[in-house]
LOVEXMAR-867895 format. One record per residue (C-alpha): residue number from 0; residue in one letter; y, x, z. Coordinates in Angstrom, 3 decimals, always signed. Each point is the difference from the previous one (the first is absolute). Layout:
<recs>
k NUM	r A	y Y	x X	z Z
...
</recs>
This chain:
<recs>
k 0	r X	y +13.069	x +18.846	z -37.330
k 1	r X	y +2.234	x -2.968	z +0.422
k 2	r X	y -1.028	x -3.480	z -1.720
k 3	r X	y +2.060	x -0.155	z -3.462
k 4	r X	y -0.914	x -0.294	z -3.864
k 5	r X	y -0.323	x +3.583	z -0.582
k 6	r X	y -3.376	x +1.858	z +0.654
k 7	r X	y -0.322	x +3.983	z -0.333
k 8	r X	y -0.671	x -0.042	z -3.698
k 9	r X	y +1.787	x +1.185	z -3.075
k 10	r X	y -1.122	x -3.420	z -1.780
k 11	r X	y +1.170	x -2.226	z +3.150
k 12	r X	y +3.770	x +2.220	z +0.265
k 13	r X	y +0.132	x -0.398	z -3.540
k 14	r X	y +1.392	x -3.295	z +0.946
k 15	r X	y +2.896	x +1.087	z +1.818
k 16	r X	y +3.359	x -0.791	z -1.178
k 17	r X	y +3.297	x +1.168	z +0.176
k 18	r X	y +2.374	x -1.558	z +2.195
k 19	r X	y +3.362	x -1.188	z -1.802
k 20	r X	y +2.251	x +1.371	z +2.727
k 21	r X	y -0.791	x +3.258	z -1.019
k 22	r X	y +0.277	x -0.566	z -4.089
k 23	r X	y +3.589	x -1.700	z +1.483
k 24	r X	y +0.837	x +3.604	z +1.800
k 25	r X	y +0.057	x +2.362	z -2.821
k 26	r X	y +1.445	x +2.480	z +2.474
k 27	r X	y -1.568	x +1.821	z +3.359
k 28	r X	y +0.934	x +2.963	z +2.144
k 29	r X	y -2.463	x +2.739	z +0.781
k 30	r X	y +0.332	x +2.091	z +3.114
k 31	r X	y -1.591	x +3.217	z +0.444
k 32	r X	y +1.200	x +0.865	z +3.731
k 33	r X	y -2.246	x +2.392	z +2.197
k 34	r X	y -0.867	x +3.191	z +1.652
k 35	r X	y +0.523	x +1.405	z -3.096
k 36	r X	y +3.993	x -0.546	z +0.238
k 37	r X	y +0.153	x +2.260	z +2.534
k 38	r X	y -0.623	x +3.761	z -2.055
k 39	r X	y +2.082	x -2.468	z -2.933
k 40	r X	y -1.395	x +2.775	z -2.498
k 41	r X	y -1.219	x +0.300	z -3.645
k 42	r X	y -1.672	x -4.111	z +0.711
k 43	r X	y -2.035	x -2.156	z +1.868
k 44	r X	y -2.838	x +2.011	z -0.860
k 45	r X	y +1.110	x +3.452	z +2.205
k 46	r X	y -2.234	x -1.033	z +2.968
k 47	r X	y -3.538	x +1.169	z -2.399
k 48	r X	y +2.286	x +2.450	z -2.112
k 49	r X	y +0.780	x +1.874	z +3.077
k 50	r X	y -3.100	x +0.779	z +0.494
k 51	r X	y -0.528	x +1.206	z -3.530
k 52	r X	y +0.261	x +3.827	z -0.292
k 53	r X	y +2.490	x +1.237	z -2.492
k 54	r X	y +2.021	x -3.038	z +0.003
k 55	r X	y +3.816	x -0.471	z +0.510
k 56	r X	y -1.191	x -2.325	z +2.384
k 57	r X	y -2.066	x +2.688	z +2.024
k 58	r X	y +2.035	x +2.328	z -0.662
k 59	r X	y +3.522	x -2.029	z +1.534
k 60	r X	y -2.245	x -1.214	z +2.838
k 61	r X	y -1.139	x +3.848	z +1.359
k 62	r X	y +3.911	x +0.996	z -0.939
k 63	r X	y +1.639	x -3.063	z +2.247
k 64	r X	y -2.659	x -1.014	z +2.259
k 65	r X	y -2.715	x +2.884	z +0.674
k 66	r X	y -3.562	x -0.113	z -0.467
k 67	r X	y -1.999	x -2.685	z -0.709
k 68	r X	y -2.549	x +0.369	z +3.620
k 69	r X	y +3.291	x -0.075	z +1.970
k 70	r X	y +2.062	x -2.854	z -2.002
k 71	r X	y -1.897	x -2.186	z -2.080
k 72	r X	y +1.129	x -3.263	z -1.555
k 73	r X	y -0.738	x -1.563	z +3.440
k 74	r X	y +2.402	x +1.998	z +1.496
k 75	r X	y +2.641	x -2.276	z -2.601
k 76	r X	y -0.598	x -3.344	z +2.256
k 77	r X	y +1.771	x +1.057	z +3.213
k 78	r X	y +3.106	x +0.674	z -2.801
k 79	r X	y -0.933	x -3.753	z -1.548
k 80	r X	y +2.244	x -1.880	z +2.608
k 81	r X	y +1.716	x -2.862	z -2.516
k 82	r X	y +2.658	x +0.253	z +2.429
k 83	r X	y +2.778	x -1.709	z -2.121
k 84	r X	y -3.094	x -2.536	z -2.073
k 85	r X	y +1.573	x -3.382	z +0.273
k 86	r X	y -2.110	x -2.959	z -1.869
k 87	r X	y +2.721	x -2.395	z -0.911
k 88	r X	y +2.506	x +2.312	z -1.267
k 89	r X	y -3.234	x +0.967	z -2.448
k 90	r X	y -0.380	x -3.510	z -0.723
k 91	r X	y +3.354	x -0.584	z -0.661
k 92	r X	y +0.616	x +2.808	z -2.192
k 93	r X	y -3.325	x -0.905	z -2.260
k 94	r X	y +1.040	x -3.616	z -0.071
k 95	r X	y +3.386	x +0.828	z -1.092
k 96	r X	y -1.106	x +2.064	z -2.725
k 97	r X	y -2.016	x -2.788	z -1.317
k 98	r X	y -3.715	x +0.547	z +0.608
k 99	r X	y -1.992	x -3.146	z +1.431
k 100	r X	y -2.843	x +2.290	z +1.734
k 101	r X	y -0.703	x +2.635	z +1.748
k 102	r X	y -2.806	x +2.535	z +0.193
k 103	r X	y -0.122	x +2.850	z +2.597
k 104	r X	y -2.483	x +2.217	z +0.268
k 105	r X	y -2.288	x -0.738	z +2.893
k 106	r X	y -2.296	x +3.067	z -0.609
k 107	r X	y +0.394	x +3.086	z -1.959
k 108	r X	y -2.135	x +2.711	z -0.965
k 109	r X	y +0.493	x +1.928	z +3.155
k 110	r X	y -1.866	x -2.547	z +2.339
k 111	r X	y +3.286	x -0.758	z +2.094
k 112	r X	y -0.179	x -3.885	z +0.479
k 113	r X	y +3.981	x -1.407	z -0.246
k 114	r X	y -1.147	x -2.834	z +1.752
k 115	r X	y -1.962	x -0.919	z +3.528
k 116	r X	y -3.712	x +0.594	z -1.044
k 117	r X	y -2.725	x -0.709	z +2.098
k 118	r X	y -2.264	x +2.660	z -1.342
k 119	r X	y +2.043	x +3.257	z +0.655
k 120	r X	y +2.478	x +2.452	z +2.053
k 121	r X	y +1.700	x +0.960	z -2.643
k 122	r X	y +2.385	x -2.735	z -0.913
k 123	r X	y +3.912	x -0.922	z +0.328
k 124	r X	y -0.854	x -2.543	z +3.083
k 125	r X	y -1.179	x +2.794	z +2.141
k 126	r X	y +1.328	x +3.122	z -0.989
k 127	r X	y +3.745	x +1.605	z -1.501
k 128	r X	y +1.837	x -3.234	z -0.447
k 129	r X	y -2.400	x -1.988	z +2.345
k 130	r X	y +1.255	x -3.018	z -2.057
k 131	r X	y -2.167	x -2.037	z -2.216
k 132	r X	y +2.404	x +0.563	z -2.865
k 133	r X	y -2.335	x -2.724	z -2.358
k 134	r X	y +0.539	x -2.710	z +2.419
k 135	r X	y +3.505	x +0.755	z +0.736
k 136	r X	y +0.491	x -0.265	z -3.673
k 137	r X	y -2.305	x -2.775	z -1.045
k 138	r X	y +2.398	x -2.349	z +2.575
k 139	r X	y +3.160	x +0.943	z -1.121
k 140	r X	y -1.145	x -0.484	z -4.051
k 141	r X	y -0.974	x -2.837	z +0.742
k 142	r X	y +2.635	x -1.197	z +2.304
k 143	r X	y +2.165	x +0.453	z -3.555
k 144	r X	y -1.873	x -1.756	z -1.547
k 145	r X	y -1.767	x +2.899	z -2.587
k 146	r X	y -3.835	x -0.082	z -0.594
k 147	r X	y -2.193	x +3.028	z +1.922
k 148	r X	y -2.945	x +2.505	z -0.635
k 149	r X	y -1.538	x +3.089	z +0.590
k 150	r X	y -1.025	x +2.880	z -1.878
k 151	r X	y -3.181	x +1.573	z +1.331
k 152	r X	y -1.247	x +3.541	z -1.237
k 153	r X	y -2.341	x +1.279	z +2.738
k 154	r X	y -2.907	x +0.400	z -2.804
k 155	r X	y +1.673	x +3.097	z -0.576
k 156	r X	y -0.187	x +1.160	z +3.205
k 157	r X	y -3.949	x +0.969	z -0.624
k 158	r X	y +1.238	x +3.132	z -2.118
k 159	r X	y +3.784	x -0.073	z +0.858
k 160	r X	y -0.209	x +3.212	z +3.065
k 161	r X	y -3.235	x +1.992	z -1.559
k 162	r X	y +1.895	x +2.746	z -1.271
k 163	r X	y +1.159	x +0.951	z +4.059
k 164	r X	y -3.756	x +0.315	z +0.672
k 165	r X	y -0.207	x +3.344	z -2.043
k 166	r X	y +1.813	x +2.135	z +2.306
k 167	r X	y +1.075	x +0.281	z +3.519
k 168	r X	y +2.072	x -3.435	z +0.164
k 169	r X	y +0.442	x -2.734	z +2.279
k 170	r X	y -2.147	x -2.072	z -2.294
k 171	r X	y -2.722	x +1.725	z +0.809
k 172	r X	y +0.483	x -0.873	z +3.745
k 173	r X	y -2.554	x -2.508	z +1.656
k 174	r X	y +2.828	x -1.483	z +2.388
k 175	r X	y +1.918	x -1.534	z -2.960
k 176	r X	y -3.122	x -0.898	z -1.925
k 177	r X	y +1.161	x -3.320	z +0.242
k 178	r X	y +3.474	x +0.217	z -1.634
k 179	r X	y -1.249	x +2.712	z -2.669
k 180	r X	y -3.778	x -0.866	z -1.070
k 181	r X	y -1.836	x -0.734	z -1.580
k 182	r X	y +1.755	x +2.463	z -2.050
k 183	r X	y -2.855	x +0.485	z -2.592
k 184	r X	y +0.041	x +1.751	z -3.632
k 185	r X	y +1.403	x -3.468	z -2.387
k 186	r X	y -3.121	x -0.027	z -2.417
k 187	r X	y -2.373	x -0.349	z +3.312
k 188	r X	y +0.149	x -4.103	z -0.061
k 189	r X	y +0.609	x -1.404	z +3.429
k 190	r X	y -2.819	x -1.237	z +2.641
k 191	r X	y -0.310	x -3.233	z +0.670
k 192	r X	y +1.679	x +1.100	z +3.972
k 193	r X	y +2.744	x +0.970	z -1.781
k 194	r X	y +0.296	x -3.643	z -2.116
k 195	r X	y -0.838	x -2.115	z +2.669
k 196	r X	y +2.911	x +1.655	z +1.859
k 197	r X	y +2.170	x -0.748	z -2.932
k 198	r X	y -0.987	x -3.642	z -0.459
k 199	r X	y +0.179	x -0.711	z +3.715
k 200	r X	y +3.807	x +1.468	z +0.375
k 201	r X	y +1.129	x -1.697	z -3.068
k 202	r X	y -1.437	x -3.557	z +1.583
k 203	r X	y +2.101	x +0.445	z +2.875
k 204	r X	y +3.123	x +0.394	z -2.105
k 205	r X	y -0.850	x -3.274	z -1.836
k 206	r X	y -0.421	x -1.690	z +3.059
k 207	r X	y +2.685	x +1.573	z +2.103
k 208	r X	y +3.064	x -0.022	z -2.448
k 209	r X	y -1.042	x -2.274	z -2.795
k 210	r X	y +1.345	x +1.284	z -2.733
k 211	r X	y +0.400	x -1.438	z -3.523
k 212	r X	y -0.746	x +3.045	z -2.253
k 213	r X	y -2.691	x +2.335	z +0.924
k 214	r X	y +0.764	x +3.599	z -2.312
k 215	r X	y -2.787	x +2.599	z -0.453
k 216	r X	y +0.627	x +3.027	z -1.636
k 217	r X	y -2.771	x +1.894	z -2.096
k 218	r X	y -2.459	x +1.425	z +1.426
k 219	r X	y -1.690	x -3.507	z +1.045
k 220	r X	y -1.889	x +0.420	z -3.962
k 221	r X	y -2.618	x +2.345	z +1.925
k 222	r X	y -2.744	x -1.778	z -0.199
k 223	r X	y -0.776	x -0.067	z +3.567
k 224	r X	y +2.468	x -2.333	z +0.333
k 225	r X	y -1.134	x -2.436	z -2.147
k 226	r X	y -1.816	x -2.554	z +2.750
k 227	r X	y +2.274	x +0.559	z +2.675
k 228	r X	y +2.850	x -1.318	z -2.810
k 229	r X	y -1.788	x -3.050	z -0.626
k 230	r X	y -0.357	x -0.715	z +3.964
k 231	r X	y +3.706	x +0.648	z +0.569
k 232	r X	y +1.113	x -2.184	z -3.393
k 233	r X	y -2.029	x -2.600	z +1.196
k 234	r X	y +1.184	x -0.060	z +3.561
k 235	r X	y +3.610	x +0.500	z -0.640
k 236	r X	y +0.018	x -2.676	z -2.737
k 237	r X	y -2.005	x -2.646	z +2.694
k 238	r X	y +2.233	x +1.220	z +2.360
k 239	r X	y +3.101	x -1.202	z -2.668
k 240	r X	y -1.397	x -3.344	z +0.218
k 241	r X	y -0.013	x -0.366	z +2.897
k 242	r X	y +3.252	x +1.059	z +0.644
k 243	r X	y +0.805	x -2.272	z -2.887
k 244	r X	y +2.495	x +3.143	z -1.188
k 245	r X	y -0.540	x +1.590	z -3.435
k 246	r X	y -1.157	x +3.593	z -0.338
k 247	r X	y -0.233	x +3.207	z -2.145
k 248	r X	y -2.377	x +3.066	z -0.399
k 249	r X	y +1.680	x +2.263	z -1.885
k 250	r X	y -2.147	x +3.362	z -1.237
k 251	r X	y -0.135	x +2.565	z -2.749
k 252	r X	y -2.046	x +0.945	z -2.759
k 253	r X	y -2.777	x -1.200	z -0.198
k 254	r X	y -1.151	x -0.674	z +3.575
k 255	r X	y -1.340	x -3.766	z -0.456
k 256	r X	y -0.148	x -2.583	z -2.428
k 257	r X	y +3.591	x -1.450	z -1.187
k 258	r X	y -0.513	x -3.312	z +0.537
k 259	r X	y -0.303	x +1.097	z +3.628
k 260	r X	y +2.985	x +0.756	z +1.012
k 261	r X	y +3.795	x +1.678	z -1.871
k 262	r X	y -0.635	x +2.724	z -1.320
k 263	r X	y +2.953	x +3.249	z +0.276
k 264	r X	y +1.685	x +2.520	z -1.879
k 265	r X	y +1.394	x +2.773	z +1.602
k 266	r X	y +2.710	x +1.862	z -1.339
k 267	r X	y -0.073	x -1.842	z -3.056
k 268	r X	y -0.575	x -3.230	z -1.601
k 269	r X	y -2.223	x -2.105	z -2.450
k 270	r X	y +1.217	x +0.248	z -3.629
k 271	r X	y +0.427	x -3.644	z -0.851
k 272	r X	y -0.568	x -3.512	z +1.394
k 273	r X	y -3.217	x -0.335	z +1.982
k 274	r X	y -1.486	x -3.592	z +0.618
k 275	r X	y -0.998	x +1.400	z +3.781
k 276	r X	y +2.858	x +0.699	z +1.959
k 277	r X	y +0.549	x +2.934	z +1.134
k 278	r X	y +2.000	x +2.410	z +2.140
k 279	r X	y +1.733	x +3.523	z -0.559
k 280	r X	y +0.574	x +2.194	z +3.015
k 281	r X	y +2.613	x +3.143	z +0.151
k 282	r X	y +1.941	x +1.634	z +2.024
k 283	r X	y +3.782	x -0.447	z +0.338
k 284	r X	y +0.179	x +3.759	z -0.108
k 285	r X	y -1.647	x +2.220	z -2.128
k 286	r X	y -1.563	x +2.692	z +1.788
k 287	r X	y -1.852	x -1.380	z +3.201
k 288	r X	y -1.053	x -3.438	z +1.056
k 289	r X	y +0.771	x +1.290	z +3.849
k 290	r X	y +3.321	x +1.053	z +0.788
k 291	r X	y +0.949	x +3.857	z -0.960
k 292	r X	y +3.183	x +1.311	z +0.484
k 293	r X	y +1.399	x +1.070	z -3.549
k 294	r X	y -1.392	x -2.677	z -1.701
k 295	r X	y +1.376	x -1.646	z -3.146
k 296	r X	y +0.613	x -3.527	z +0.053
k 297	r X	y -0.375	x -1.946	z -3.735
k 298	r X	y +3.477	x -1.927	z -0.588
k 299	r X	y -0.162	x -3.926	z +0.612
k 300	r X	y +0.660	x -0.683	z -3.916
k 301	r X	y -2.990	x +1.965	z -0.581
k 302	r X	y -2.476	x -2.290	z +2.387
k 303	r X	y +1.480	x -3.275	z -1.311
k 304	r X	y -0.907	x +0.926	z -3.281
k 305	r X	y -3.953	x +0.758	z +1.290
k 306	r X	y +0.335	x -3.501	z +1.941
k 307	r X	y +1.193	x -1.505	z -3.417
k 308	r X	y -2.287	x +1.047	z -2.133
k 309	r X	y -3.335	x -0.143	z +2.466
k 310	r X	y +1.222	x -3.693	z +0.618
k 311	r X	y +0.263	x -1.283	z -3.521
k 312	r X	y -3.618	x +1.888	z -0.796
k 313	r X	y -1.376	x -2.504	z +3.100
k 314	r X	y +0.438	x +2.607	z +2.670
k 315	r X	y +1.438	x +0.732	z +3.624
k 316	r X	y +1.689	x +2.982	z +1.036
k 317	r X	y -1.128	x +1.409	z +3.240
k 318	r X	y +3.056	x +2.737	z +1.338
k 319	r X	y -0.415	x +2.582	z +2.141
k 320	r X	y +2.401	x +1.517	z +2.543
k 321	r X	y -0.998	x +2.693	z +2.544
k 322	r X	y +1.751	x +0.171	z +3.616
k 323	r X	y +1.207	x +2.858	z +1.812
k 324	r X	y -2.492	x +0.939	z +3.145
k 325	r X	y +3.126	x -1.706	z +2.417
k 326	r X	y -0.120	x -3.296	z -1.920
k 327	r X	y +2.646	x -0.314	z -2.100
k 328	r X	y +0.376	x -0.533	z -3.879
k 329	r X	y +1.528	x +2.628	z -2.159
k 330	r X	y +3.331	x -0.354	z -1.051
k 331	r X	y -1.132	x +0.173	z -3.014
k 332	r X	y -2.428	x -2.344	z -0.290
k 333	r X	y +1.432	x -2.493	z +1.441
k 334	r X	y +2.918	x +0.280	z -2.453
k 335	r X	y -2.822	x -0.495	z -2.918
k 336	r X	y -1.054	x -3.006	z +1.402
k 337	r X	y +3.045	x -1.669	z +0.693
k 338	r X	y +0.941	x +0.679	z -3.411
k 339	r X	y -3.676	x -1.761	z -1.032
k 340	r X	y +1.438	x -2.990	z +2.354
k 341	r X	y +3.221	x -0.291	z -1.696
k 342	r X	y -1.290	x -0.072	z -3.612
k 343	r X	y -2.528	x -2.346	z +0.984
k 344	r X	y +2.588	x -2.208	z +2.001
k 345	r X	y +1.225	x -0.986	z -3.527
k 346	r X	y -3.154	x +0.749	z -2.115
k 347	r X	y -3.148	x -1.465	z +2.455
k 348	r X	y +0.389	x -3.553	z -1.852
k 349	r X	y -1.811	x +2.385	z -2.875
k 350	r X	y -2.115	x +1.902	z +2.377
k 351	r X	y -1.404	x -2.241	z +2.537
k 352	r X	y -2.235	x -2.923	z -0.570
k 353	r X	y -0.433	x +0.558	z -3.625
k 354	r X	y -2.887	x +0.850	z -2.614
k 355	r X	y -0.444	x +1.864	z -2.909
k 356	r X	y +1.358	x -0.811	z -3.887
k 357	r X	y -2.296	x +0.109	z -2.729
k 358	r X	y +1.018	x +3.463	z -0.010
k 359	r X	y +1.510	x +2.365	z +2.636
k 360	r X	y +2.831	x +1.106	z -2.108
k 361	r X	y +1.785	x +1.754	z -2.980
k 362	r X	y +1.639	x +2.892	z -0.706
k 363	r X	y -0.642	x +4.184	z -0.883
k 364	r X	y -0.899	x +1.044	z +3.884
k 365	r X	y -3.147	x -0.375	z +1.304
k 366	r X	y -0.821	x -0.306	z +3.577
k 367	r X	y -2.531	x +2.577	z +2.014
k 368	r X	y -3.233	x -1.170	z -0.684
k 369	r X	y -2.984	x +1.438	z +2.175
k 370	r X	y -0.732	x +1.057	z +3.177
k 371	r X	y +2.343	x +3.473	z +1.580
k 372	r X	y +2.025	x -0.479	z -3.817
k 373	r X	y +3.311	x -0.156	z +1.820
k 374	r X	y +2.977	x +1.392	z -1.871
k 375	r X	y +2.930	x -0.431	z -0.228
k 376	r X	y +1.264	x -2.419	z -2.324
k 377	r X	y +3.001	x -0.864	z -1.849
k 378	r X	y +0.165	x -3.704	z -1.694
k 379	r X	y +2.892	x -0.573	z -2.685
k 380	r X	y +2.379	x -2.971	z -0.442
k 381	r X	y -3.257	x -1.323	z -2.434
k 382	r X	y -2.421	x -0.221	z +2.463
k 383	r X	y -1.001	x -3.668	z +1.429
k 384	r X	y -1.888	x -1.427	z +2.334
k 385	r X	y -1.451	x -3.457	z +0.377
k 386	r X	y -0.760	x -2.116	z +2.438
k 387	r X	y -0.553	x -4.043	z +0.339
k 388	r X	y +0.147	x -2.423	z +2.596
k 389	r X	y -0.775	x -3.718	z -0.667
k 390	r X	y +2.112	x -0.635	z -3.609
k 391	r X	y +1.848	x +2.336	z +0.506
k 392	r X	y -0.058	x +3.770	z -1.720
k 393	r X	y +1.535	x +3.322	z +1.122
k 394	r X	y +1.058	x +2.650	z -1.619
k 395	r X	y +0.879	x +2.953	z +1.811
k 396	r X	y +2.447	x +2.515	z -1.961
k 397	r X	y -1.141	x +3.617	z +1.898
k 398	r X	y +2.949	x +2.163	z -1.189
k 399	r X	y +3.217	x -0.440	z -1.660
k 400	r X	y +0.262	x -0.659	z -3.112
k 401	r X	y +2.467	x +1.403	z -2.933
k 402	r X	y +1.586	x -2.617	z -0.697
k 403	r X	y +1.285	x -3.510	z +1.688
k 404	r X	y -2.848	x -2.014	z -1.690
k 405	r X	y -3.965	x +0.335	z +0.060
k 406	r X	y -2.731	x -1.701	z -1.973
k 407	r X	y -3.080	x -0.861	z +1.458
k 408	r X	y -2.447	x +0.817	z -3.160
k 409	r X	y -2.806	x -1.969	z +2.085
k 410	r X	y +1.782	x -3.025	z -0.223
k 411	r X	y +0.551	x -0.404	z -3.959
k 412	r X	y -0.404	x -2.922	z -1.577
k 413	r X	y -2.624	x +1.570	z -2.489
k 414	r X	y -2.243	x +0.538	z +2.882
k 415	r X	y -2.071	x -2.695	z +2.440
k 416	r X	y +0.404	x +1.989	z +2.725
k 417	r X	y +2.749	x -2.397	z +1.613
k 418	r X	y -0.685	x -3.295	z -1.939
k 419	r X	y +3.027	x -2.006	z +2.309
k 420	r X	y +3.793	x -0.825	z -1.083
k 421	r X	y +2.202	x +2.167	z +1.829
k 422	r X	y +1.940	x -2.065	z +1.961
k 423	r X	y +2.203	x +2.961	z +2.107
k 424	r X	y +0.199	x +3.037	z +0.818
k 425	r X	y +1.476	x +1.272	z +3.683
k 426	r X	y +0.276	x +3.626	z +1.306
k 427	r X	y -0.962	x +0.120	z +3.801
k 428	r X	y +2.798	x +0.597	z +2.083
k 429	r X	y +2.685	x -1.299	z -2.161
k 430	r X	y +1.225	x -3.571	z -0.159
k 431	r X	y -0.024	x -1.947	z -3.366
k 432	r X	y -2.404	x +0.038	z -2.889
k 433	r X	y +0.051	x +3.003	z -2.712
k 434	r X	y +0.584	x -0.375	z -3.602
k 435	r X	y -2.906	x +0.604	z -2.394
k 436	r X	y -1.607	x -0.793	z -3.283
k 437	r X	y -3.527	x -0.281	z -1.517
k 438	r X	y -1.770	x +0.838	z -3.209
k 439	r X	y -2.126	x +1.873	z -1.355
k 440	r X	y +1.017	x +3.441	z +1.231
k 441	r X	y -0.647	x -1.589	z +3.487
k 442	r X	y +2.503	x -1.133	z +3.014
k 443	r X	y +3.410	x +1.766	z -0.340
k 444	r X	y +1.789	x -0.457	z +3.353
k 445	r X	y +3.828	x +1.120	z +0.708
k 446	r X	y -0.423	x +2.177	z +3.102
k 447	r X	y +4.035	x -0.508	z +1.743
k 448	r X	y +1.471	x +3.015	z +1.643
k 449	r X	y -3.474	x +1.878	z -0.712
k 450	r X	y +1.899	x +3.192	z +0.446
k 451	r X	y +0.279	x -0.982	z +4.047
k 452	r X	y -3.287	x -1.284	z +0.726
k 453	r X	y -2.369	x +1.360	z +2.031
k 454	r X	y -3.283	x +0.207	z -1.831
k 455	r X	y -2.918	x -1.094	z -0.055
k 456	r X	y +1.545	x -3.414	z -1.164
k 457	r X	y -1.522	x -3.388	z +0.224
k 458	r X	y +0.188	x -2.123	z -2.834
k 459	r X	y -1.377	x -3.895	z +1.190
k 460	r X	y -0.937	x -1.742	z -3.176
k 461	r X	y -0.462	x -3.592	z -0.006
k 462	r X	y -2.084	x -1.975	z -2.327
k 463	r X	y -0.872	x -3.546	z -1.441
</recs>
């Protein structure tokens, strides 16, 4: 355990706190790239589904590929060659469409390390792309100056290949024990082999790569987990100070304490302004988190309205994309996010750096509020968002509106929700200051060419 101020105990982590470059970000790109890429069917999850009698999954896989003894999921690596995966046109493409850090996956559920691990065969550094895709990528973010992390979700991998040890699979075979196992039924908790194995490949990421955010997904709750959380908490936080870097947990439900560490939403969002920040993590697309072919890819307007509204409830917005096996971004995608980049390119001064209002907004829609809520959602030419930064307030108009004038109810004179003069009003983007008038009704301000705009709109309100 390296020297620092944290010790392995809920009360001692209790006194970690979030670094500001991350409450700054608001935005972050998720990667789910893998083995899994390679079959691109139905999602990320196809390497235990295939294994699953009665499936689509099992049943596609016997159609395409044969049995299961003859061509198993490991059979997908030799395929895995990331032939056309170039870092820095990632980079470039994520820093162009606005996010400030990056998260690949270092680890997914099917045991197949993306990165050079110490501890195993079966990883990117020594088999298909014999690359180490995470370190290729952790230079290049950082060489553009974004923030970078890792997602790690090898607790799964206790349970994930169980269902290929009921009948005559390669699972079942004692020569790829090592990539498949423990492969055990998911309400048998793990051994303490098993956790010590976790714990001791997850160190070496830390210490390898460095990375700023650390994300878990769910299945860390077990309690078996419990002490080897508080061991790696502890020595990635002492291992932050040292460093002298800012870093971030990030986990779901209700895995540890919340003081610990940011707590996540997937698929969904809180309901209203949270005094601990927090973080919302999706997909870009909205049937797999791994790349599929026939996927369907949400529209850009439709994401900057889930950034909006997570950000002015004291959120970030965590965005996944999914690569094909050879590398390269879909089309697709990376349309989406340079859409995200060009909105924000006039919008951020709302976005980044700033904090929550006294409320998050105003208006008949309602955002998505709990975890796997997702919908889609269609705000009106009412709906508002706020956000604040130093004196100065925000108000984000989502759609557009009827007419060539809104009022901004929050702001009425009758109310002590905004107790400043309004001194001016500007719209983001657009040179000059906006005409607008206050009473009781609230702040009435003359939108010009409204009909034009691309919405959302940013309304910069200045007080005195």
């Amino acid at each position: 355990m390296p020297e620092g101020p944290f010790r392995p105990t809920w009360e001692s982590l209790k006194n970690y706190k979030i670094p500001e470059w991350y409450k700054d970000a608001k935005f972050g790109i998720f990667i789910h790239y893998g083995v899994y890429s390679v079959p691109a069917f139905s999602n990320e999850w196809y390497p235990r589904n295939m294994y699953i009698e009665g499936t689509p999954e099992y049943e596609h896989h016997i159609k395409t590929y044969g049995e299961h003894k003859r061509f198993g999921y490991k059979d997908f690596i030799h395929l895995f060659k990331a032939e056309r995966f170039d870092p820095y046109e990632w980079a470039d493409l994520f820093k162009k469409a606005g996010a400030k850090y990056v998260v690949p996956v270092a680890e997914h559920h099917d045991g197949f390390a993306m990165y050079d691990c110490s501890f195993t065969r079966w990883c990117a550094s020594k088999m298909g792309p014999k690359r180490d895709i995470i370190g290729e990528l952790a230079k290049a973010v950082r060489e553009n100056f974004l923030t970078f992390g890792i997602s790690y979700h090898r607790a799964e991998h206790w349970w994930f290949f169980h269902e290929g040890m009921k009948f005559d699979s390669d699972v079942r075979d004692k020569d790829y024990f090592d990539l498949y196992g423990p492969a055990q039924p998911e309400p048998m908790q793990p051994t303490e082999e098993f956790l010590e194995d976790w714990l001791l490949r997850l160190l070496e990421i830390v210490d390898k790569y460095q990375p700023q955010v650390v994300y878990f997904d769910w299945w860390i709750e077990q309690p078996a987990f419990e002490p080897y959380l508080k061991k790696f908490f502890a020595y990635y936080y002492n291992r932050a100070h040292e460093w002298g870097k800012g870093v971030v947990i990030n986990y779901k439900l209700n895995a540890v304490p919340r003081e610990c560490a940011v707590f996540d939403v997937e698929r969904g969002e809180l309901g209203d302004i949270d005094p601990i920040y927090w973080q919302t993590d999706t997909s870009i697309s909205r049937i797999s988190w791994g790349y599929v072919e026939n996927d369907i890819y949400k529209p850009a307007k439709e994401l900057i309205w889930e950034l909006v509204d997570i950000v002015s409830k004291n959120g970030n917005l965590l965005l996944n994309v999914g690569p094909k096996a050879d590398g390269t971004i879909p089309e697709a995608a990376q349309k989406t996010l340079l859409e995200i980049g060009e909105w924000l390119l006039k919008n951020g001064e709302a976005i980044y750096g700033t904090r929550p209002w006294r409320i998050y907004g105003e208006g008949p829609t309602k955002g998505n509020a709990g975890s796997f809520s997702e919908k889609e959602i269609n705000y009106t030419g009412r709906d508002l968002r706020f956000t604040t930064k130093g004196d100065t307030l925000y108000a984000i108009l989502m759609n557009k509106p009827e007419k060539d004038e809104i009022v901004i109810k929050s702001l009425s004179t009758e109310l002590t929700l905004y107790q400043k003069e309004v001194a001016k009003v500007e719209l983001l983007g657009l040179k000059g200051e906006l005409k607008f008038e206050r009473n009781e009704e609230g702040l009435k301000i003359k939108i010009p060419e409204f009909e034009k705009l691309n919405y959302p709109i940013t309304f910069k309100i200045w007080g005195r």
